[in-house]
N, CA, C and O atoms as a Tripos MOL2 file, in Angstrom:
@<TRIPOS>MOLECULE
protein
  300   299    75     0     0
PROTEIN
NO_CHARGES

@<TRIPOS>ATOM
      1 N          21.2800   -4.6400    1.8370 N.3       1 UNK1
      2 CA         21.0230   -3.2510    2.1340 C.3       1 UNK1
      3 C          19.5160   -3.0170    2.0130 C.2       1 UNK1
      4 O          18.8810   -3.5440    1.1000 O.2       1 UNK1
      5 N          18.9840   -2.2910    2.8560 N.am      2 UNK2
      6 CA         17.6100   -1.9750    2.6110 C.3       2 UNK2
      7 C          17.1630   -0.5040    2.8520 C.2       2 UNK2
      8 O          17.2610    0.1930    3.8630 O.2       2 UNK2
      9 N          16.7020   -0.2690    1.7650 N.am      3 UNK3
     10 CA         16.3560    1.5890    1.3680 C.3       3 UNK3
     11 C          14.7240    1.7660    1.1580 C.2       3 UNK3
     12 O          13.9470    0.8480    0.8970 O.2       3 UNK3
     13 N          14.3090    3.4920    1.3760 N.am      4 UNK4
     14 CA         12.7600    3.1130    1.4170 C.3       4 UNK4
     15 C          13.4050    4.6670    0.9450 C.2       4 UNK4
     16 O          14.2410    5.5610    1.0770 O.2       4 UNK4
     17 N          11.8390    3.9250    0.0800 N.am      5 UNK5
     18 CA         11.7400    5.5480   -1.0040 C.3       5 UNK5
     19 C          11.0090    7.1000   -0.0050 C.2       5 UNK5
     20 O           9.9540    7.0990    0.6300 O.2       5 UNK5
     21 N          11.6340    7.8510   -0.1120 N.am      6 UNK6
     22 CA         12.2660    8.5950   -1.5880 C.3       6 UNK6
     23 C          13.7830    8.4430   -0.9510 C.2       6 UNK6
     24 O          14.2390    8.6430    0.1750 O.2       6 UNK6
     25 N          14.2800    8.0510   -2.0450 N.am      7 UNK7
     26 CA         15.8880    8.2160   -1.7150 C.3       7 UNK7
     27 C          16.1340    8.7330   -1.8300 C.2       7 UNK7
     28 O          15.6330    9.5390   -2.6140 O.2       7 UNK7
     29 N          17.6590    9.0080   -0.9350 N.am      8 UNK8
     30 CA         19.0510   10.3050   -1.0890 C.3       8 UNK8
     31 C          19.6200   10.3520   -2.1470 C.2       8 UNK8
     32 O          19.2080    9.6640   -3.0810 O.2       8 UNK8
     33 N          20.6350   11.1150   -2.2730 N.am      9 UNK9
     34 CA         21.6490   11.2990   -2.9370 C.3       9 UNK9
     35 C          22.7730   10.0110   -2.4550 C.2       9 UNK9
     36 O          23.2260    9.0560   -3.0850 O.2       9 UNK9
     37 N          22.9780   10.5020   -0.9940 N.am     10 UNK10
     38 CA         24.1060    9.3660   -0.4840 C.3      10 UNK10
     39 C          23.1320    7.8380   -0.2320 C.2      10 UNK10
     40 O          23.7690    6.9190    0.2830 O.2      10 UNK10
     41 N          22.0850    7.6400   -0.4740 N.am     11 UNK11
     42 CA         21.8370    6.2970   -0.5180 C.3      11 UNK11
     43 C          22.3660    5.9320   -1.4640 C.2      11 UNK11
     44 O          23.1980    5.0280   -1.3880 O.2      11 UNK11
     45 N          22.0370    6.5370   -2.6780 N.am     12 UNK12
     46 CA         22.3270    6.3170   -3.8410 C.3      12 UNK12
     47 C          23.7040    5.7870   -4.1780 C.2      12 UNK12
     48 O          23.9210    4.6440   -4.5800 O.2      12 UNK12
     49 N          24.7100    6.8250   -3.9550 N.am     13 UNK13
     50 CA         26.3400    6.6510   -4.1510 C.3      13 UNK13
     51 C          26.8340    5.5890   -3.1900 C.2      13 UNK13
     52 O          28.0640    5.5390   -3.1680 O.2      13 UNK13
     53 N          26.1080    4.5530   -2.2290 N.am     14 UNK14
     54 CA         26.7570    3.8500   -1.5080 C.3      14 UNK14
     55 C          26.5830    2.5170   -2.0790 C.2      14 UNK14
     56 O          27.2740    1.5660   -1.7150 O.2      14 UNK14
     57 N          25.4950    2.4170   -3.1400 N.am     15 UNK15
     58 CA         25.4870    1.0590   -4.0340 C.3      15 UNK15
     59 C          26.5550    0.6850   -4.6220 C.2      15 UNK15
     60 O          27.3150    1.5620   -5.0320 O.2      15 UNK15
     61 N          26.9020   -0.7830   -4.8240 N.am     16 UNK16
     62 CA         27.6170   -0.9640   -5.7850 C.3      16 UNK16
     63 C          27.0720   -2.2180   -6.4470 C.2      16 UNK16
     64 O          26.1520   -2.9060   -6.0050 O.2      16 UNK16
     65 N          27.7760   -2.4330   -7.5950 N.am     17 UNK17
     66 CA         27.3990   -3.9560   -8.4000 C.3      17 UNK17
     67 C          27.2930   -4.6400   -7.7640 C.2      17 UNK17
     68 O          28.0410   -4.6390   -6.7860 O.2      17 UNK17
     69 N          26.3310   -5.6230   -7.9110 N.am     18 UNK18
     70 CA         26.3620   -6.5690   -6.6200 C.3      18 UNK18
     71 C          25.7840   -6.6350   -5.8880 C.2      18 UNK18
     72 O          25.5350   -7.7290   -5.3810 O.2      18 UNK18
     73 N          25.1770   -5.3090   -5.3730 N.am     19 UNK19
     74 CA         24.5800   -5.3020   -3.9400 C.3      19 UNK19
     75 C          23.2400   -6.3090   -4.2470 C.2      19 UNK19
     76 O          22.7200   -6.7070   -5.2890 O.2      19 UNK19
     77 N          22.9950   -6.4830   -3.0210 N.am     20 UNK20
     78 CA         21.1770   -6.8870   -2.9920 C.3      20 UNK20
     79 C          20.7990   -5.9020   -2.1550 C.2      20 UNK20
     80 O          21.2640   -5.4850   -1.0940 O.2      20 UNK20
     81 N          19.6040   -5.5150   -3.0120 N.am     21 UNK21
     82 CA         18.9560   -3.8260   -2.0700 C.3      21 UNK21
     83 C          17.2960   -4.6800   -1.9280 C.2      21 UNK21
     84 O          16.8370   -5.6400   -2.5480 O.2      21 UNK21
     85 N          16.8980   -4.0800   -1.1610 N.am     22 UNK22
     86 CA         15.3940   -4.1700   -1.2070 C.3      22 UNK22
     87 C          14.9780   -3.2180   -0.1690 C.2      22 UNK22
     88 O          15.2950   -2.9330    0.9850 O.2      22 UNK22
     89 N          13.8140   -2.7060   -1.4040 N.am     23 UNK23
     90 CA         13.2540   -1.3780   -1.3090 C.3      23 UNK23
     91 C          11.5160   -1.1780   -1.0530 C.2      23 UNK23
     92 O          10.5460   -1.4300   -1.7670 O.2      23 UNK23
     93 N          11.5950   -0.8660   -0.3130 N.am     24 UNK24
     94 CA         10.1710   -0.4880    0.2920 C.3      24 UNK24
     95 C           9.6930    0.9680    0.1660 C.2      24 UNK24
     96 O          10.3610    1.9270    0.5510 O.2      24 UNK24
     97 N           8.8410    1.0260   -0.2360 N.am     25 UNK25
     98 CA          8.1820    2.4310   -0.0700 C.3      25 UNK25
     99 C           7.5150    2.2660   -1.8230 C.2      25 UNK25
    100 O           7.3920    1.2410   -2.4940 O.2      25 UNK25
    101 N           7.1440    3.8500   -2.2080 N.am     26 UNK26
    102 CA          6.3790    4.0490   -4.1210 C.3      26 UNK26
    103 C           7.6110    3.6140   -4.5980 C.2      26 UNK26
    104 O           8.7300    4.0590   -4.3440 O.2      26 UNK26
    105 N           7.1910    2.4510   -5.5090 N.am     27 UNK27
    106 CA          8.5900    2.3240   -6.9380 C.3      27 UNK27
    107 C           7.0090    2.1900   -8.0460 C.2      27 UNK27
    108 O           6.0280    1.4470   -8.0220 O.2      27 UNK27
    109 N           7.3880    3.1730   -8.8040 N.am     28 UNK28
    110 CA          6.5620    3.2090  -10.1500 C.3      28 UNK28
    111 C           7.4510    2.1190  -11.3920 C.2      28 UNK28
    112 O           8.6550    1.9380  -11.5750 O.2      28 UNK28
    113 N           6.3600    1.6150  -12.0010 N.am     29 UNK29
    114 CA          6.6410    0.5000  -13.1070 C.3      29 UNK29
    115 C           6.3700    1.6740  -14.6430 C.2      29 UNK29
    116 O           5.5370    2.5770  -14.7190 O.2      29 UNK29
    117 N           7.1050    1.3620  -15.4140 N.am     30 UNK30
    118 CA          7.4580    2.2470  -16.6180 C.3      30 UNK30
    119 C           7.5470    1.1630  -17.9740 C.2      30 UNK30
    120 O           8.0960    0.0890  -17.7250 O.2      30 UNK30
    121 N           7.2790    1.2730  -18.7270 N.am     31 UNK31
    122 CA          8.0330    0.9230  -20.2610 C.3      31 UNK31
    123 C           8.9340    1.7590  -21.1090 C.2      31 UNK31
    124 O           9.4110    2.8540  -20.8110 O.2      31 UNK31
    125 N           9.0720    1.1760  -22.0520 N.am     32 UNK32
    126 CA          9.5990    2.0330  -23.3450 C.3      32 UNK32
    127 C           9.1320    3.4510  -23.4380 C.2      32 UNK32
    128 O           9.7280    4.5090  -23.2380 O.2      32 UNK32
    129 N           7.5440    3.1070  -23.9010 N.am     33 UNK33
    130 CA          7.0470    4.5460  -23.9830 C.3      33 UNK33
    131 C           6.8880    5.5550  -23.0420 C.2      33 UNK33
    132 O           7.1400    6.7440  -23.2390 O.2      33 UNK33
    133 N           6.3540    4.9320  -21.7420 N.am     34 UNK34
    134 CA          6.2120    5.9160  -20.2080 C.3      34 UNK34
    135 C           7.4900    6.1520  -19.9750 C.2      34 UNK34
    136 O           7.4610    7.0430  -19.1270 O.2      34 UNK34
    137 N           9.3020    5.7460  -20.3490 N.am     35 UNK35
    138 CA          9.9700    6.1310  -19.8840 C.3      35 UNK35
    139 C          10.6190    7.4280  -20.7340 C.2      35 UNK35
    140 O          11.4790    8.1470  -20.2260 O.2      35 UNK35
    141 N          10.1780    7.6060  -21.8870 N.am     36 UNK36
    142 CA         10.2870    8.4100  -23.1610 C.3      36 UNK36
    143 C           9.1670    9.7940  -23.0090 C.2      36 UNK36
    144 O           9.5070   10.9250  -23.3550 O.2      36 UNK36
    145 N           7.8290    9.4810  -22.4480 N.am     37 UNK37
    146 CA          6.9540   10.5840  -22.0190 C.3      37 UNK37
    147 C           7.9050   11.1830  -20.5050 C.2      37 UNK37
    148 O           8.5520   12.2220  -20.3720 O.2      37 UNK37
    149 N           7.7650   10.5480  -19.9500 N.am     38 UNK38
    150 CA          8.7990   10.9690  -18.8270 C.3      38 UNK38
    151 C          10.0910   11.9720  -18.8940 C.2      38 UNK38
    152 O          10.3480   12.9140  -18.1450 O.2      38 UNK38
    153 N          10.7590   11.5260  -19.9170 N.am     39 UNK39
    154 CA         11.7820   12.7300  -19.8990 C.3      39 UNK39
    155 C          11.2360   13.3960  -21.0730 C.2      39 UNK39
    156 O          12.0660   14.2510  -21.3820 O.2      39 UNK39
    157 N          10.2450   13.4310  -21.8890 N.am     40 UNK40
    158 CA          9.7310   14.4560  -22.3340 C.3      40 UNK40
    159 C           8.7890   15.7600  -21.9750 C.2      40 UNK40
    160 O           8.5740   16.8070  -22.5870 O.2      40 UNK40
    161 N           8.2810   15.1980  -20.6100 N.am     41 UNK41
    162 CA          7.4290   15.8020  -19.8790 C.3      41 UNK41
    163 C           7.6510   15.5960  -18.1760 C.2      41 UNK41
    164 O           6.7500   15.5420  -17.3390 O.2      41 UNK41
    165 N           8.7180   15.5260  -18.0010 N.am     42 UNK42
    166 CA          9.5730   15.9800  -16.5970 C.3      42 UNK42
    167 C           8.7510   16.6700  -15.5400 C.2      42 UNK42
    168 O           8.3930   16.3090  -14.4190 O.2      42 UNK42
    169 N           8.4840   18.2150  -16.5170 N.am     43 UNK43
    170 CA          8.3650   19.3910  -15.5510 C.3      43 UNK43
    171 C           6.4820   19.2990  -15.8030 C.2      43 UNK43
    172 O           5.6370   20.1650  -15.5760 O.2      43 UNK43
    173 N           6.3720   18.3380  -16.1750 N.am     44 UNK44
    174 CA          4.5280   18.3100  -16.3160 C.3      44 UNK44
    175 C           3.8470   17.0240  -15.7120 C.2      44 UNK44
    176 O           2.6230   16.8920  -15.7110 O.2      44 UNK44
    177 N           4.5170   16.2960  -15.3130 N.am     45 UNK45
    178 CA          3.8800   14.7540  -14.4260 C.3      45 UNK45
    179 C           3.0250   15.2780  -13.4020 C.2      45 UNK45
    180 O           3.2370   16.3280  -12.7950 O.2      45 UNK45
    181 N           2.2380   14.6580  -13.2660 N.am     46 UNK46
    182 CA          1.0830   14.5000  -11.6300 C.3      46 UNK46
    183 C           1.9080   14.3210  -10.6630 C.2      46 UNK46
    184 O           1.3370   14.7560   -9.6630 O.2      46 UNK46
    185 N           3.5270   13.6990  -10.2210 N.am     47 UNK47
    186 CA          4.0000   13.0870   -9.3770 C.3      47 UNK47
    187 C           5.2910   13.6480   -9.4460 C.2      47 UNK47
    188 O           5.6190   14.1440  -10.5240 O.2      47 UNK47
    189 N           6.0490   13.6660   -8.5510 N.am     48 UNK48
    190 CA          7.5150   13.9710   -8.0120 C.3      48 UNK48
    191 C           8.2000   12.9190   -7.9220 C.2      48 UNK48
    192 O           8.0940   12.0490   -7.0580 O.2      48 UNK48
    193 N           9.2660   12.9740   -9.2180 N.am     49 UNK49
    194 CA         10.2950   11.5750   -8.9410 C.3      49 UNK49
    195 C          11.3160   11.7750   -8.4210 C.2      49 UNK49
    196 O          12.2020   10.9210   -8.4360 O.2      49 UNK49
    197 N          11.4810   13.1230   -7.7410 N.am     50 UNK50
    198 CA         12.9120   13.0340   -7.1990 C.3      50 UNK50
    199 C          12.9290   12.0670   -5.6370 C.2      50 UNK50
    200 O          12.1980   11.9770   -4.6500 O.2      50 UNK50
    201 N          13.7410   11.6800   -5.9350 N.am     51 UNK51
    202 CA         13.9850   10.1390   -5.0090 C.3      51 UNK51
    203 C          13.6910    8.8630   -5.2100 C.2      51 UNK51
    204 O          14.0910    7.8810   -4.5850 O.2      51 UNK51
    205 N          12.7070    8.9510   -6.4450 N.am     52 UNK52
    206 CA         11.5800    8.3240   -6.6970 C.3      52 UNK52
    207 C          12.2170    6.6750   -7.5360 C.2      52 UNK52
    208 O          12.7600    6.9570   -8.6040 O.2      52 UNK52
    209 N          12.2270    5.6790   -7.3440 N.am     53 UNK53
    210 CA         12.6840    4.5370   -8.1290 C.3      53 UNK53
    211 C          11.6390    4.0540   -8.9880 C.2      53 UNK53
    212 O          10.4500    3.9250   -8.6970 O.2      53 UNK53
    213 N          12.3670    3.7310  -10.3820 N.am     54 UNK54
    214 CA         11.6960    3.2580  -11.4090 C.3      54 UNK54
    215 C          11.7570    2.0570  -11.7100 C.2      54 UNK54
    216 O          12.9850    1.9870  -11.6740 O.2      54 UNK54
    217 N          11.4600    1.1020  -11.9640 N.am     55 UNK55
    218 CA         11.3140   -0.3780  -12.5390 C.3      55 UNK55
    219 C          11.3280   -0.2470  -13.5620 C.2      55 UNK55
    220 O          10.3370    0.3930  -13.9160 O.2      55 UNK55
    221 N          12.1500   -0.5960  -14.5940 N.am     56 UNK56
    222 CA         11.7820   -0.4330  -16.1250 C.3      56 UNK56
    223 C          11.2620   -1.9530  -16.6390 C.2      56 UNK56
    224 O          11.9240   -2.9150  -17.0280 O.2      56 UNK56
    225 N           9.8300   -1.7780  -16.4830 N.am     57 UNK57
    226 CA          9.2510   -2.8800  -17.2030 C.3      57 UNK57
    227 C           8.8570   -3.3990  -18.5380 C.2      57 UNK57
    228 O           7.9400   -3.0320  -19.2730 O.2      57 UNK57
    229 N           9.8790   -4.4740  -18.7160 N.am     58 UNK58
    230 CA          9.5920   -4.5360  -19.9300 C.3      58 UNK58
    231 C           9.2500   -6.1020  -20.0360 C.2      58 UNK58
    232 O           9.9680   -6.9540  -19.5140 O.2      58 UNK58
    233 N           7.9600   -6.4330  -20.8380 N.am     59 UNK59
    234 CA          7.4930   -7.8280  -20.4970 C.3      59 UNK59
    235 C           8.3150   -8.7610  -21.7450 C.2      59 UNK59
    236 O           8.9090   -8.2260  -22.6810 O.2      59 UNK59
    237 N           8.2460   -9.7310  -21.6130 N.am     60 UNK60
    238 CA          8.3600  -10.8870  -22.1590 C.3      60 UNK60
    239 C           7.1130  -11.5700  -22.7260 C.2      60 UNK60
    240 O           6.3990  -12.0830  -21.8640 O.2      60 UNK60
    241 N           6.7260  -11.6770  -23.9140 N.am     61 UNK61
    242 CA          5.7450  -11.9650  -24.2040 C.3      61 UNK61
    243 C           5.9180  -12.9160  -25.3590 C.2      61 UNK61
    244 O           6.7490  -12.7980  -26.2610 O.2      61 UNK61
    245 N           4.7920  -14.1290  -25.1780 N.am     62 UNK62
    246 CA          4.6350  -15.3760  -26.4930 C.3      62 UNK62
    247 C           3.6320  -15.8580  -26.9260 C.2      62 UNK62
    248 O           2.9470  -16.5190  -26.1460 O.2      62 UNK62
    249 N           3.3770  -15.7630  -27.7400 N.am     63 UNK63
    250 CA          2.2010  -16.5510  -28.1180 C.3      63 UNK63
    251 C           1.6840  -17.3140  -27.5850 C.2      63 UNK63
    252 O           2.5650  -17.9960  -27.0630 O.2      63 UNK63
    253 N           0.1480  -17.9470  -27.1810 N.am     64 UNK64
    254 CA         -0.2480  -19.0530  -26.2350 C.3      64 UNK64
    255 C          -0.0880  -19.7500  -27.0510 C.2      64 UNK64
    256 O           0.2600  -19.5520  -28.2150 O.2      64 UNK64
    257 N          -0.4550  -21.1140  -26.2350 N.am     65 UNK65
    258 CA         -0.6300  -22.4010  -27.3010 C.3      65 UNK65
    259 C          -1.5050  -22.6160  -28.1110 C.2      65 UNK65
    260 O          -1.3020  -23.5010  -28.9420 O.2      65 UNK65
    261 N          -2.7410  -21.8850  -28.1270 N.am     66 UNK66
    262 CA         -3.2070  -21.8790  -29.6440 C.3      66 UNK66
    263 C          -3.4570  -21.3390  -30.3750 C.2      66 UNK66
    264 O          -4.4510  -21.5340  -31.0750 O.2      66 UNK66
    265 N          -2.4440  -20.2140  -30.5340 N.am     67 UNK67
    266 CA         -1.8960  -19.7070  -31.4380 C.3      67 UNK67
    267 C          -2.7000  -18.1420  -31.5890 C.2      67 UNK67
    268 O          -2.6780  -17.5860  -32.6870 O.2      67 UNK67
    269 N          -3.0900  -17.7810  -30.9300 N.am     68 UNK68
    270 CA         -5.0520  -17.1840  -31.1570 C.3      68 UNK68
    271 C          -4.5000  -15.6890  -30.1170 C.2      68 UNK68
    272 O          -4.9260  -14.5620  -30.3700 O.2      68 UNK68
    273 N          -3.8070  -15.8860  -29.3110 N.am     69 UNK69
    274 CA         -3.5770  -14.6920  -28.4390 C.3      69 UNK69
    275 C          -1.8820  -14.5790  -27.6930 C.2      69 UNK69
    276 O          -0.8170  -15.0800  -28.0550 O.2      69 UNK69
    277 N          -2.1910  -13.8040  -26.6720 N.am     70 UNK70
    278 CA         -0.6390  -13.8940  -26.3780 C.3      70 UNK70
    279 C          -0.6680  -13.5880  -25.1620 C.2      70 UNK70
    280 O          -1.3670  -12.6280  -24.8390 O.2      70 UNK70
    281 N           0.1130  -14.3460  -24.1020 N.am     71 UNK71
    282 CA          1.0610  -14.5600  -22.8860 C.3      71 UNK71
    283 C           1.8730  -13.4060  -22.4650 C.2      71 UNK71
    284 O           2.6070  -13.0260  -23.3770 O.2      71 UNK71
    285 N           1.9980  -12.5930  -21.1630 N.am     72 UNK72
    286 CA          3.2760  -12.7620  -20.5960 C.3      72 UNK72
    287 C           3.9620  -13.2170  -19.6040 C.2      72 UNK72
    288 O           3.5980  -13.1140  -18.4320 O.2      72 UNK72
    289 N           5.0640  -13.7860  -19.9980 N.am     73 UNK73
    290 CA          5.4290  -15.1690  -19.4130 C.3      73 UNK73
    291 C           6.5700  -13.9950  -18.1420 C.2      73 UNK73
    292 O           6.9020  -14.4190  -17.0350 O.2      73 UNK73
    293 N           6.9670  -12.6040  -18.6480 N.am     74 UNK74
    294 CA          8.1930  -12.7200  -17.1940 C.3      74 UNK74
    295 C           7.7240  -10.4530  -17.5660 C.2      74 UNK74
    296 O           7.3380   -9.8770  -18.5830 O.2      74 UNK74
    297 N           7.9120  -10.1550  -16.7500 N.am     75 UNK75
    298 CA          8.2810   -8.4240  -16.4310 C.3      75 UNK75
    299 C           9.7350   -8.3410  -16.0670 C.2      75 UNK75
    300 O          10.2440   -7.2530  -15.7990 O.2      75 UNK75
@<TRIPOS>BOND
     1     1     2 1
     2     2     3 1
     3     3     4 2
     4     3     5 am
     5     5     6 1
     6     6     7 1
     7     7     8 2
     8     7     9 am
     9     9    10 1
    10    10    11 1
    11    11    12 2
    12    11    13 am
    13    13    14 1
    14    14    15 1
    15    15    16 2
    16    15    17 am
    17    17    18 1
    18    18    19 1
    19    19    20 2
    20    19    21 am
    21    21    22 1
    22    22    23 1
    23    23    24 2
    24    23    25 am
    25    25    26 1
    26    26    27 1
    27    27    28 2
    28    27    29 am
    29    29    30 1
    30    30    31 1
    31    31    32 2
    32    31    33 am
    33    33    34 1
    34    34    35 1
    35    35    36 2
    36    35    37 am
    37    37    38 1
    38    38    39 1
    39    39    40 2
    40    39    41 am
    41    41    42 1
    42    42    43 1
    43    43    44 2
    44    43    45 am
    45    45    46 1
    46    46    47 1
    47    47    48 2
    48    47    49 am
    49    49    50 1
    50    50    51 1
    51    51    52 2
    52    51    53 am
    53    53    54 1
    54    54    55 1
    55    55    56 2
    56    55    57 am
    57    57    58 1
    58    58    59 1
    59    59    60 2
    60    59    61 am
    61    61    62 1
    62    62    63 1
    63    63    64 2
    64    63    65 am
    65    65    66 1
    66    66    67 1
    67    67    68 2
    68    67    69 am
    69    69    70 1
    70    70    71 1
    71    71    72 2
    72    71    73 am
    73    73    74 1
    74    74    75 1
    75    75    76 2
    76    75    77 am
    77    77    78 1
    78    78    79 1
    79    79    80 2
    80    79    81 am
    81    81    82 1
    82    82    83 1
    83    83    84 2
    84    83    85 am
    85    85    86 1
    86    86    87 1
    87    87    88 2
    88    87    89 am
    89    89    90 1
    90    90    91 1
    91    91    92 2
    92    91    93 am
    93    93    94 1
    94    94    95 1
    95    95    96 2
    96    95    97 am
    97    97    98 1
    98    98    99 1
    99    99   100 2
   100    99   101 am
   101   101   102 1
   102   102   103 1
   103   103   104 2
   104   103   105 am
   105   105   106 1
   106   106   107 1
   107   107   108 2
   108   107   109 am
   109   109   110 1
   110   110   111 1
   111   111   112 2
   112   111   113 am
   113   113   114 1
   114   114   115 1
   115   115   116 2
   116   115   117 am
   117   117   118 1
   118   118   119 1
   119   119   120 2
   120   119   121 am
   121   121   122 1
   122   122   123 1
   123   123   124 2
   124   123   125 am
   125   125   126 1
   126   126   127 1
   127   127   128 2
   128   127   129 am
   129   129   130 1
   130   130   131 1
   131   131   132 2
   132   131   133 am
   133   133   134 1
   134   134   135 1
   135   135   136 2
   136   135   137 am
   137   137   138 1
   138   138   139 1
   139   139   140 2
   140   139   141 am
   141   141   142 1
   142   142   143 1
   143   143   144 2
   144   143   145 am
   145   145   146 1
   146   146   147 1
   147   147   148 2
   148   147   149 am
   149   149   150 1
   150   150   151 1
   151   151   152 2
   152   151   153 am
   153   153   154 1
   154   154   155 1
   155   155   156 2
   156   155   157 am
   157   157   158 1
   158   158   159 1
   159   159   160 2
   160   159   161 am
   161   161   162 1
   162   162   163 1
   163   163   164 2
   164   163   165 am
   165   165   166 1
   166   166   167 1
   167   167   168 2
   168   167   169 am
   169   169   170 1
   170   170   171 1
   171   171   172 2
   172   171   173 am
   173   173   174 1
   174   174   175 1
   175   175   176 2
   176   175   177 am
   177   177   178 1
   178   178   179 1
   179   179   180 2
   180   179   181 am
   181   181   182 1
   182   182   183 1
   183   183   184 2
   184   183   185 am
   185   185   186 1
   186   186   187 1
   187   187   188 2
   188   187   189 am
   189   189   190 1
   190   190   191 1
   191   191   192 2
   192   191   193 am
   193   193   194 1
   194   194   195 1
   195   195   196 2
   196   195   197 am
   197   197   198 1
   198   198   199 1
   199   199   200 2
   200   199   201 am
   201   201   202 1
   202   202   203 1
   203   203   204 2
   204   203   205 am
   205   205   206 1
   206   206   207 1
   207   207   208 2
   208   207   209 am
   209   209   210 1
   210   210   211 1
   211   211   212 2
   212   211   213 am
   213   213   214 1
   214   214   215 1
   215   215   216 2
   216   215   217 am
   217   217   218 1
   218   218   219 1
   219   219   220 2
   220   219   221 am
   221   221   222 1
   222   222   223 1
   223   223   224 2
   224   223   225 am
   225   225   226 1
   226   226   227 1
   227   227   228 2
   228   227   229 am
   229   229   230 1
   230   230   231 1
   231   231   232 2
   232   231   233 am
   233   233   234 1
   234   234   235 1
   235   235   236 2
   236   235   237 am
   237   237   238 1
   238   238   239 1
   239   239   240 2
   240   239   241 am
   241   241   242 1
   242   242   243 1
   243   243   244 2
   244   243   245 am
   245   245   246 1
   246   246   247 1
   247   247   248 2
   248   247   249 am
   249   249   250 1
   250   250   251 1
   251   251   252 2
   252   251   253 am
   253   253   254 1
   254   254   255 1
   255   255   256 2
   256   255   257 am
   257   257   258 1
   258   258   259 1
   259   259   260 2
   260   259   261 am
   261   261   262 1
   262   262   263 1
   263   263   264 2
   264   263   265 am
   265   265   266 1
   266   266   267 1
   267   267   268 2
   268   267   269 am
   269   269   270 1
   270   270   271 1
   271   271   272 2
   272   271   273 am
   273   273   274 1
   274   274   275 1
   275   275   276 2
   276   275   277 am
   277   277   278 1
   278   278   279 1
   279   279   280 2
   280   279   281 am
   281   281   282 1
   282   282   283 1
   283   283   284 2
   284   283   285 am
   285   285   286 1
   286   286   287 1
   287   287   288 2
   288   287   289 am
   289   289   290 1
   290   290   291 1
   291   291   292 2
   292   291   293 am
   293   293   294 1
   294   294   295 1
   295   295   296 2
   296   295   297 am
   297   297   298 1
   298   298   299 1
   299   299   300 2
@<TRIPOS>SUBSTRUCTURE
     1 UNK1         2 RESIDUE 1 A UNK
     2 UNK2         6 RESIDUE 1 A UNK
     3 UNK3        10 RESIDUE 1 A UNK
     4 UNK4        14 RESIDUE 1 A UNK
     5 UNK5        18 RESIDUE 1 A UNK
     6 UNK6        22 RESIDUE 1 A UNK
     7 UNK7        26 RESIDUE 1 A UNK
     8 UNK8        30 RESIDUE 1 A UNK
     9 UNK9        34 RESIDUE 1 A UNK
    10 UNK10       38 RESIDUE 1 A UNK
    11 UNK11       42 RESIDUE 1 A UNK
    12 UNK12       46 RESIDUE 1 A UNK
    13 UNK13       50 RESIDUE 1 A UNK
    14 UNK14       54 RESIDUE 1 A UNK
    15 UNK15       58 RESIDUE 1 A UNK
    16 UNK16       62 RESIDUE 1 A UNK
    17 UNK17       66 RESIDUE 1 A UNK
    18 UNK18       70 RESIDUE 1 A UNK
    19 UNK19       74 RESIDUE 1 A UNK
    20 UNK20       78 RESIDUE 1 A UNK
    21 UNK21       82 RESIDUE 1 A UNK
    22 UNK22       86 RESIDUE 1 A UNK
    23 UNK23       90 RESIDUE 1 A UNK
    24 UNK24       94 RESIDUE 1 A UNK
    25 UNK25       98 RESIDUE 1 A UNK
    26 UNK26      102 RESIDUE 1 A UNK
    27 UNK27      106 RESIDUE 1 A UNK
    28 UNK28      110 RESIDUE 1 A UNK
    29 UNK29      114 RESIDUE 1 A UNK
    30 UNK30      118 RESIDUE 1 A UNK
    31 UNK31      122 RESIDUE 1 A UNK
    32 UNK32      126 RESIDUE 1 A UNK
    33 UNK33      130 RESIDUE 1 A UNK
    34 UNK34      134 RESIDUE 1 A UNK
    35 UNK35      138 RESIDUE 1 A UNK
    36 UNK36      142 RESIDUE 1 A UNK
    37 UNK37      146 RESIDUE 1 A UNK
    38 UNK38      150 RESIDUE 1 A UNK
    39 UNK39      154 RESIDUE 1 A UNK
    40 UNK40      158 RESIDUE 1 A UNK
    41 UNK41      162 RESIDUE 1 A UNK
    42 UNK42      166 RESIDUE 1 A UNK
    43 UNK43      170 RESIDUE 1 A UNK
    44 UNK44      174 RESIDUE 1 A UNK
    45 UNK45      178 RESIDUE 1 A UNK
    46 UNK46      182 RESIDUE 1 A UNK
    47 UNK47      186 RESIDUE 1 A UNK
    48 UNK48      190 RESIDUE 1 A UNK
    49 UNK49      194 RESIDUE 1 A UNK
    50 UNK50      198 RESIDUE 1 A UNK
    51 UNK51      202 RESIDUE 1 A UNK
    52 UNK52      206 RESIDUE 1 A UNK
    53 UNK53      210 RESIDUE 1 A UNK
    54 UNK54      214 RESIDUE 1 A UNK
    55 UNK55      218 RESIDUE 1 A UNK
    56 UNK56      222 RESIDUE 1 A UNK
    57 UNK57      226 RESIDUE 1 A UNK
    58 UNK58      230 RESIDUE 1 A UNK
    59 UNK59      234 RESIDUE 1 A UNK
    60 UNK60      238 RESIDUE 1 A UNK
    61 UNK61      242 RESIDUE 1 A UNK
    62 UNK62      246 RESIDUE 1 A UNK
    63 UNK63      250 RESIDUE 1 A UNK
    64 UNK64      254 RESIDUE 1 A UNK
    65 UNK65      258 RESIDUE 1 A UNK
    66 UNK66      262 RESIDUE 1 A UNK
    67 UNK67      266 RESIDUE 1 A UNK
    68 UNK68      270 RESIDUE 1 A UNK
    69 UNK69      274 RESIDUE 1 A UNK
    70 UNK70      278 RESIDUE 1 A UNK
    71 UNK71      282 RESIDUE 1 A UNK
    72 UNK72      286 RESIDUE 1 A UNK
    73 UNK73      290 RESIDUE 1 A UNK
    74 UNK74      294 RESIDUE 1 A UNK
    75 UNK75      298 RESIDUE 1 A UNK
C-alpha cells in the first residue's frame, strides 16, 4: 500500500497488521521526550499534525570500543 502525507481518516482505517505501507510525503521523527511535549503542548506546536505521521524514534545505543564514548548502532 502506498500513502502520502497528510493522511485521511479512511487511509487510516484500511490498514491492517501486516500491511507493508510506504509513505511519502513530512513524517516527523520524535522520542520519549518530544512525544510527551507533544501531547502536552498540542494546541501550541509551530506545525499541524493532523494527518501528520510520527516515527517514534528511539535509538539503540552502546558503548564504542574504547570505552570513552558512545555509538548508535539502530533508530
Amino acid at each position: 500500500m502506498e500513502l502520502e502525507t497528510p493522511l485521511s481518516k479512511e487511509d487510516v482505517l484500511k490498514l491492517k497488521i501486516g500491511d507493508i505501507v510506504y509513505v511519502s510525503g513530512v513524517i516527523y521523527t520524535a522520542g520519549d521526550l518530544a512525544h510527551r511535549k507533544i501531547l502536552a503542548e498540542k494546541d501550541k506546536l509551530p506545525f499541524d499534525l493532523d494527518g501528520a505521521v510520527i516515527y517514534h524514534c528511539g535509538p539503540i545505543v552502546r558503548k564504542n570500543e574504547r570505552g570513552r564514548g558512545f555509538e548508535i548502532v539502530s533508530a
